[in-house]
SESEKE-31019 format. One line per field, with one value per residue (C-alpha): residue number from 1; residue in three letters; x, y, z. Coordinates in pm, 1 decimal, m for minus. Example, Ala and Ser with C-alpha at 12.3 -4.5 7.8 and 13.67 -1.06 7.14 Angstrom:
<sites>
n <- (1 2)
res <- (ALA SER)
px <- (1230.0 1367.0)
py <- (m450.0 m106.0)
pz <- (780.0 714.0)
</sites>
This chain:
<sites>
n <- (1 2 3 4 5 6 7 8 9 10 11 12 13 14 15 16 17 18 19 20 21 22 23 24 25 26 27 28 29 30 31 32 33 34 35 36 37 38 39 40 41 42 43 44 45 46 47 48 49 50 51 52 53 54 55 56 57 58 59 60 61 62 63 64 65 66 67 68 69 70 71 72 73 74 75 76 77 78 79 80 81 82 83 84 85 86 87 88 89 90 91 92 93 94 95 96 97 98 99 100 101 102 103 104 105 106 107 108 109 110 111 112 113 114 115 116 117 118 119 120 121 122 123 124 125 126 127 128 129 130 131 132 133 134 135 136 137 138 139 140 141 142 143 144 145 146 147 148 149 150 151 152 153 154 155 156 157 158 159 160 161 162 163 164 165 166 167 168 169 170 171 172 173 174 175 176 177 178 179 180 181 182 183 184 185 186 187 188 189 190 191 192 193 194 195 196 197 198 199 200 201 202 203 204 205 206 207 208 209 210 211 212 213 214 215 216 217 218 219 220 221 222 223 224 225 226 227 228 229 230 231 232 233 234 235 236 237 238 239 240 241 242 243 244 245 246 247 248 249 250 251 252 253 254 255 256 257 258 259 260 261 262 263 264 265 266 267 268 269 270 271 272 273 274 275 276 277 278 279 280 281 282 283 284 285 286 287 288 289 290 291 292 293 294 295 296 297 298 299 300 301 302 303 304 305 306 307 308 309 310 311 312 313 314 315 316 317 318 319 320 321 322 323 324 325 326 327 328 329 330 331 332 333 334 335 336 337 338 339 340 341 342)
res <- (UNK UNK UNK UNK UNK UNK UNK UNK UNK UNK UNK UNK UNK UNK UNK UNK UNK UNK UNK UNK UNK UNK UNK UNK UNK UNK UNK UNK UNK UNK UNK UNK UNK UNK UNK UNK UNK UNK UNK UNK UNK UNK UNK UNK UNK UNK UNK UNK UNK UNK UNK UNK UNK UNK UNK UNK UNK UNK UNK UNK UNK UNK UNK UNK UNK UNK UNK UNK UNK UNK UNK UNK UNK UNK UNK UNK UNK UNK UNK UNK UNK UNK UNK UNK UNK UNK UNK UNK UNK UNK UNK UNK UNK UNK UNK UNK UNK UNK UNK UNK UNK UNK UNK UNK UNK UNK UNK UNK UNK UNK UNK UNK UNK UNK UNK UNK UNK UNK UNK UNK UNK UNK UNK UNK UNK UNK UNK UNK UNK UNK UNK UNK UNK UNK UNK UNK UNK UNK UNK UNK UNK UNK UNK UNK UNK UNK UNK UNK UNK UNK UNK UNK UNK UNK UNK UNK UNK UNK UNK UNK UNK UNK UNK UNK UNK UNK UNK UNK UNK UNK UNK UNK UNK UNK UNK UNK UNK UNK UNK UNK UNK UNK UNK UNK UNK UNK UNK UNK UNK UNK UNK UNK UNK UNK UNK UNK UNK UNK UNK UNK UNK UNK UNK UNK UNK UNK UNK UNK UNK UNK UNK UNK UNK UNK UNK UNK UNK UNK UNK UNK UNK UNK UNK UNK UNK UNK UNK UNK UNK UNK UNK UNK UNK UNK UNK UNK UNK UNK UNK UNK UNK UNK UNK UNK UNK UNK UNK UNK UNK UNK UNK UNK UNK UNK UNK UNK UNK UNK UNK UNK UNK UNK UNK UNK UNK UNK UNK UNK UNK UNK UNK UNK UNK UNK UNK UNK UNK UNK UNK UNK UNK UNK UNK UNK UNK UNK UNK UNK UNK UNK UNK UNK UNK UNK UNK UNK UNK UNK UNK UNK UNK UNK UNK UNK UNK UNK UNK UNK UNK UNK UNK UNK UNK UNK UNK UNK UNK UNK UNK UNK UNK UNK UNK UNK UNK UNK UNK UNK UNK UNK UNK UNK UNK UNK UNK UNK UNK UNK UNK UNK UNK UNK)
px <- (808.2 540.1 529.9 430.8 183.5 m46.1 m30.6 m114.8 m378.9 m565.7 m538.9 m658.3 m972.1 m1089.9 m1093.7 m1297.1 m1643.4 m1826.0 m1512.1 m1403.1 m1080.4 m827.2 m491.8 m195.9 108.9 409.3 507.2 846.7 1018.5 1097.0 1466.9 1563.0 1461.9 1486.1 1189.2 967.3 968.3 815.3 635.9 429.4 186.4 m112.7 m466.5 m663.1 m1041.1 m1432.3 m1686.8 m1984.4 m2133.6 m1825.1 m1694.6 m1290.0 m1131.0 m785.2 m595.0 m236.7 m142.1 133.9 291.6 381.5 545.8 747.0 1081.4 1298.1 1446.8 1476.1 1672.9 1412.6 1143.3 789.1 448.9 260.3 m105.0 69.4 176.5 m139.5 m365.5 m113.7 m181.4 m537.7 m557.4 m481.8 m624.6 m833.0 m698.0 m434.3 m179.4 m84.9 m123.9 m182.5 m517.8 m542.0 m689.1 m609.9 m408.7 m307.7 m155.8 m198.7 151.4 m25.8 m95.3 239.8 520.1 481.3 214.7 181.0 m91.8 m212.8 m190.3 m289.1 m5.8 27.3 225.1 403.3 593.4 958.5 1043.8 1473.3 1654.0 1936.3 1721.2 1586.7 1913.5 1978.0 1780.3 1456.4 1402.5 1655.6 1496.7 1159.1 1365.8 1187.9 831.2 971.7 1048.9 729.0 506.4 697.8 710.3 371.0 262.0 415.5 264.2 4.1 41.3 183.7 m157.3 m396.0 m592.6 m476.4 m799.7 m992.1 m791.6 m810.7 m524.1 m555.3 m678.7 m428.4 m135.1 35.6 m29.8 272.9 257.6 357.3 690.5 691.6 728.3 1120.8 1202.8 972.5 1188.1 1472.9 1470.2 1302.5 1671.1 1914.6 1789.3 1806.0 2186.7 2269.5 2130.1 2276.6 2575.9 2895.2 3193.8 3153.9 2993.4 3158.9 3018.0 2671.3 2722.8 2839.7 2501.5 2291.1 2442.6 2389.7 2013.7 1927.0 2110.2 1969.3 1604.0 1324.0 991.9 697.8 562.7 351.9 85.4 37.8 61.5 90.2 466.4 552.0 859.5 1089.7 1000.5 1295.3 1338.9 1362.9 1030.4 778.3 649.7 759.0 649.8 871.8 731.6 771.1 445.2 485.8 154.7 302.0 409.1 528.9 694.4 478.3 633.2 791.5 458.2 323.9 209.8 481.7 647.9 565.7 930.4 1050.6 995.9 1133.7 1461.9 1430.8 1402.4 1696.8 1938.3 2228.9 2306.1 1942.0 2081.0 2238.3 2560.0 2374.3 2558.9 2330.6 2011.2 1818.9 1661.2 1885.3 1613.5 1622.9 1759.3 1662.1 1507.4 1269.5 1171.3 1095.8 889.7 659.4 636.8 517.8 244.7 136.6 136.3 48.3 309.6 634.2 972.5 1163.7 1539.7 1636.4 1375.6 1461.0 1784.3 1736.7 1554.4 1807.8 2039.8 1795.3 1757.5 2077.5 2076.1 1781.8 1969.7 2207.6 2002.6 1879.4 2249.8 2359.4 2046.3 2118.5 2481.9 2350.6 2096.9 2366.9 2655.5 2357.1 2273.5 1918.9 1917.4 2185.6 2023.3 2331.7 2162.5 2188.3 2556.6 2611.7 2404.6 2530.7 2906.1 2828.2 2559.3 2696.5 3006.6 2778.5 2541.2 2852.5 2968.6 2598.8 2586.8 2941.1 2801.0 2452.7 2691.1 2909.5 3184.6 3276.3)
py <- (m3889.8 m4156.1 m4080.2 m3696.0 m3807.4 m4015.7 m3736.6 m3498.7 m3699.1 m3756.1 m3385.2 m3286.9 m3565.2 m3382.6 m3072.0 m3225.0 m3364.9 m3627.0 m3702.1 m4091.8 m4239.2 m3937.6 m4002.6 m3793.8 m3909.9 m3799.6 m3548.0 m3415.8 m3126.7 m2843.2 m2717.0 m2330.8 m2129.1 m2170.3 m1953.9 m2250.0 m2602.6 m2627.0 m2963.5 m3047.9 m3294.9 m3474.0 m3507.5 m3785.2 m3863.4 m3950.6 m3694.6 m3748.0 m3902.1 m4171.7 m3946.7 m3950.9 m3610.1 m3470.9 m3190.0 m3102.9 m2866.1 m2740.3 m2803.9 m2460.3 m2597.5 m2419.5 m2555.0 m2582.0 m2250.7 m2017.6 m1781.7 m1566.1 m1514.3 m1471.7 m1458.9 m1784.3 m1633.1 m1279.7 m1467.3 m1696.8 m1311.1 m1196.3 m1427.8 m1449.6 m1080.5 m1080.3 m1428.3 m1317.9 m972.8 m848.8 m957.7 m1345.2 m1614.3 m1951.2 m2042.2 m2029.1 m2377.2 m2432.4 m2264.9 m2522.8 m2325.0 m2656.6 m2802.3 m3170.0 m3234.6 m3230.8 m3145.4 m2777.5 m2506.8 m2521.1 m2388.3 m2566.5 m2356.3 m2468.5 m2552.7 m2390.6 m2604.2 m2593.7 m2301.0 m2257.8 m2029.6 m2002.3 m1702.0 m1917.4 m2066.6 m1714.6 m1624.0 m1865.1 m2001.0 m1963.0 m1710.0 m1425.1 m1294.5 m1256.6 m1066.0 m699.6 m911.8 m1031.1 m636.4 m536.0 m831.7 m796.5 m431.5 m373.3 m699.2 m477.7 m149.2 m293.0 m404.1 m86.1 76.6 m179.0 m21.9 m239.4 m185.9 m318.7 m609.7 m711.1 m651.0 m359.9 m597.5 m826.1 m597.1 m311.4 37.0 263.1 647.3 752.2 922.3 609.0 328.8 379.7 393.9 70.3 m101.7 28.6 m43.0 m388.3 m496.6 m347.5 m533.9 m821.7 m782.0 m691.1 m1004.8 m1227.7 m1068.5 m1338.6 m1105.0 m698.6 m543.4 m224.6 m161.3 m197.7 m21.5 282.2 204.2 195.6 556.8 684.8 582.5 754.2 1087.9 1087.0 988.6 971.8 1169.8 1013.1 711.6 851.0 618.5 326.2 26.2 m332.9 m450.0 m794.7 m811.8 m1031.3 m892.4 m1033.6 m1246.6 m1602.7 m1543.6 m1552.7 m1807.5 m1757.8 m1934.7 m1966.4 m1654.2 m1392.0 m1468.1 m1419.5 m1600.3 m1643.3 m1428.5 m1625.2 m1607.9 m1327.1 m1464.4 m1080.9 m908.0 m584.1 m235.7 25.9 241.3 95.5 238.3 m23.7 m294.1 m116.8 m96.4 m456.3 m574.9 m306.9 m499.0 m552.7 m901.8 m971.4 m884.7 m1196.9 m1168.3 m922.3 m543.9 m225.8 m457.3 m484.6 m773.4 m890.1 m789.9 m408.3 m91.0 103.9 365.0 127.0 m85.3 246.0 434.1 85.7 97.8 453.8 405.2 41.3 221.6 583.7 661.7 854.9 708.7 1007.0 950.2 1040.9 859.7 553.9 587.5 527.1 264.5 91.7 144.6 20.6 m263.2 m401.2 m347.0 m578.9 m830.5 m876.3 m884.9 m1214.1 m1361.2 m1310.8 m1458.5 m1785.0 m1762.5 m1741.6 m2014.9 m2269.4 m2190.5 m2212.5 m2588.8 m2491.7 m2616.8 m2770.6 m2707.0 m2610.6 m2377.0 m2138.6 m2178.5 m2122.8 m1808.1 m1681.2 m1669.7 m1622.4 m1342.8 m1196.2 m1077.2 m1017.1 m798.7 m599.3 m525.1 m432.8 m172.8 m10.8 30.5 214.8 441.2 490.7 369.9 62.9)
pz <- (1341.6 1389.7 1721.5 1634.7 1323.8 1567.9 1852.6 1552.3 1426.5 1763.0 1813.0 1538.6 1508.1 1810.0 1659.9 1353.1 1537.6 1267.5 1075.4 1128.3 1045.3 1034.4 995.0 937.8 669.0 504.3 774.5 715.2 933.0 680.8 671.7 767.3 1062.9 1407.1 1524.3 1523.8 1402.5 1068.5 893.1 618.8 615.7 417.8 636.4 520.7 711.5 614.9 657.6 821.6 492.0 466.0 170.7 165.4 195.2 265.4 260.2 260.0 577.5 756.4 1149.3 1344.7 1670.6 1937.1 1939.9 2281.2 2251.0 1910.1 1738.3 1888.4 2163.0 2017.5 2066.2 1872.4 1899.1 1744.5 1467.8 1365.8 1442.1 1169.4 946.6 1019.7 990.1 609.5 491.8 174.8 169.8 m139.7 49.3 29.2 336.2 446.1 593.9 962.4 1113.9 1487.1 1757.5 2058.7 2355.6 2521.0 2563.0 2699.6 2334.5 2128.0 2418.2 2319.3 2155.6 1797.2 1524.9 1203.4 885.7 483.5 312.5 m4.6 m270.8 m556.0 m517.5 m368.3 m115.8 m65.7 m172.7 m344.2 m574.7 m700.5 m795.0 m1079.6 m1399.2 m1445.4 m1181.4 m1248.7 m1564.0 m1378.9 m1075.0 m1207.8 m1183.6 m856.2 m705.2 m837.0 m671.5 m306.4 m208.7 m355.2 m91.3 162.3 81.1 153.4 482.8 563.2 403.4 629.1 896.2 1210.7 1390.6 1062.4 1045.1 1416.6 1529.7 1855.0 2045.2 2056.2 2008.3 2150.4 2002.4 2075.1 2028.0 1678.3 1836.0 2052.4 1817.1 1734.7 2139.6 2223.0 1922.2 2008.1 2372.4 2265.2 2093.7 2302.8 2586.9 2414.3 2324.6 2684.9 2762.7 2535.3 2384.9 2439.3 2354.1 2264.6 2026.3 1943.8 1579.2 1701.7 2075.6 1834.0 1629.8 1913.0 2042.1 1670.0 1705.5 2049.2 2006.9 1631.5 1634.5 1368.7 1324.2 1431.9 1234.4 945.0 1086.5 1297.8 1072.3 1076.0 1061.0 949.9 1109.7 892.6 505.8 310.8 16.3 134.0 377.3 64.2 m166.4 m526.5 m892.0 m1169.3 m1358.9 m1112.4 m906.2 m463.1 m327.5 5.5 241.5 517.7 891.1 1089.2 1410.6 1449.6 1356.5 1573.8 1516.2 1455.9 1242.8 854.2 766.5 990.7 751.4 458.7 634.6 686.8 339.0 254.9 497.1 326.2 421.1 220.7 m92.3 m92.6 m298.0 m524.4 m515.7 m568.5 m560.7 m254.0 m153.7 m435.3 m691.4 m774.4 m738.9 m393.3 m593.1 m760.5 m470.8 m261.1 m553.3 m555.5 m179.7 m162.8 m459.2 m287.4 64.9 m40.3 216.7 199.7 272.6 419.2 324.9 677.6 858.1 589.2 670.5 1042.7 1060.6 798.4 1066.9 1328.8 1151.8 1160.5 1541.5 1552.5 1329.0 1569.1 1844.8 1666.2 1585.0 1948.7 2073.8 1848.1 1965.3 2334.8 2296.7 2115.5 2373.9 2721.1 2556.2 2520.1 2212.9 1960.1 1661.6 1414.5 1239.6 1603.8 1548.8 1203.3 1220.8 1501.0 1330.5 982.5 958.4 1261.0 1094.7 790.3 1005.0 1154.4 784.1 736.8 994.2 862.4 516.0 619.2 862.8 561.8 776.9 532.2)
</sites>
């Protein structure tokens, strides 16, 4: 780690003309994911004026290979995109494309403290009696990302915009590919999925909107009272069909031991009537329904991926392994239930 602290630190006392003596500390590589390497870290340095300042931030670095391919300047726009808006991020600081500077590109991001962010924990004491407060905070947070004009926000330029009756097919397509690529052994729950999907597709998106990409419990930051003021990993973020992440946050294997509850924190019913008031959108039970489905196509289009990635060498990162084999199985189950197969 000393090694990536001083590499850090020189990078990032160029980036801060008239500071002196900057120095990075305390950086520790945060557990979970495989998308990116993740680390906190405290920035100490002298202005200009010899004051002392500093600043706890956080370390987005490319990692070897990933549980999946993505775009690092899609996901630091995202974030960018919403800073200071009613929905929750980290401050944006520096995108480095430049892999001369710490072996691979990487972005600098505010680190917000003091609140937790794993589903587990949610689950138990203090949390659980808050879980209501909980439902309430998140899919209002992501009607209104699906209510954001993507033009006001930034975000045409930078990003596809698919046809409304375009944006299941470019998904679609997107994810299949990806499992004909890196599928190890069949797949015949999904393959029946996948011919479910084409011969049974969904209106045209309401309207083009902003899609995170990855809205589940576990990818927000959470107090102890039923406050989200995080809403983290955008690394799957384009413009598409808003119903797309409302299937993702209804994935089964995100309810996380919790029957009848998605996301493990309330009833569908709830969750979609606070969507459609935070969106002023409609969730169309049959357009819902497919993109549920969809979903758990593009789930495990990321397990095989880790799978494939493990099994090549590219990287032996456990955590490709273990979720791989564990939430593939769970995805498979996942797609059974929403066919009513299960």
């Amino acid at each position: 780690m000393s090694d990536l602290s001083e590499k850090l630190a020189a990078y990032l006392a160029g980036q801060m003309p008239g500071t002196s003596e900057v120095a990075v500390s305390d950086l520790s590589r945060i557990s979970g994911g495989a998308s990116r390497e993740t680390y906190r870290f405290r920035l100490d340095w002298r202005d200009a004026a010899g004051s002392a300042a500093s600043r706890l931030l956080i370390l987005r670095k490319d990692p070897v290979d990933s549980l999946i391919d993505t775009e690092r300047r899609t996901e630091f726009s995202a974030y960018r995109a919403f800073h200071g808006s009613a929905v929750p991020v980290p401050e944006m600081l520096y995108l480095e494309e430049d892999e001369s500077h710490l072996g691979s590109p990487f972005f600098v991001a505010e680190q917000i403290a003091g609140f937790e962010a794993g589903p587990m924990q949610l689950l138990g004491p203090p949390y659980a009696e808050h879980h209501p407060a909980y439902a309430q905070r998140k899919w209002t947070i992501l009607g209104e990302i699906a209510r954001a004009d993507p033009a006001a926000v930034g975000l045409t330029e930078g990003m596809e915009s698919p046809a409304l009756d375009a944006c299941w097919s470019r998904e679609l397509d997107h994810w299949e590919a990806i499992i004909d690529a890196d599928a190890l052994e069949p797949l015949p729950i999904i393959r029946a999925a996948i011919r479910w999907l084409r011969a049974n597709p969904p209106p045209p998106a309401q309207k083009l909107s902003v899609v995170h990409g990855d809205y589940r419990t576990g990818n927000f930051l959470y107090d102890q009272a039923g406050g989200i003021h995080g809403i983290l990993d955008w690394e799957m973020a384009h413009l598409g069909d808003p119903l797309e992440d409302l299937g993702w946050s209804f994935n089964p294997i995100w309810r996380w031991g919790r029957p009848g509850l998605v996301g493990g924190l309330a009833p569908r019913e709830q969750a979609i009537a606070i969507w459609e008031r935070a969106s002023g959108l409609v969730a169309d039970p049959a357009a819902l329904h497919w993109w549920e489905l969809f979903n758990c196509v593009k789930g495990q289009g990321i397990w095989v991926s880790s799978s494939k990635a493990f099994a090549d060498g590219k990287n032996r990162d456990p955590i490709l392994a273990f979720s791989g084999w564990l939430m593939g199985n769970a995805q498979d189950r996942a797609a059974l239930e929403v066919m009513d197969k299960l």
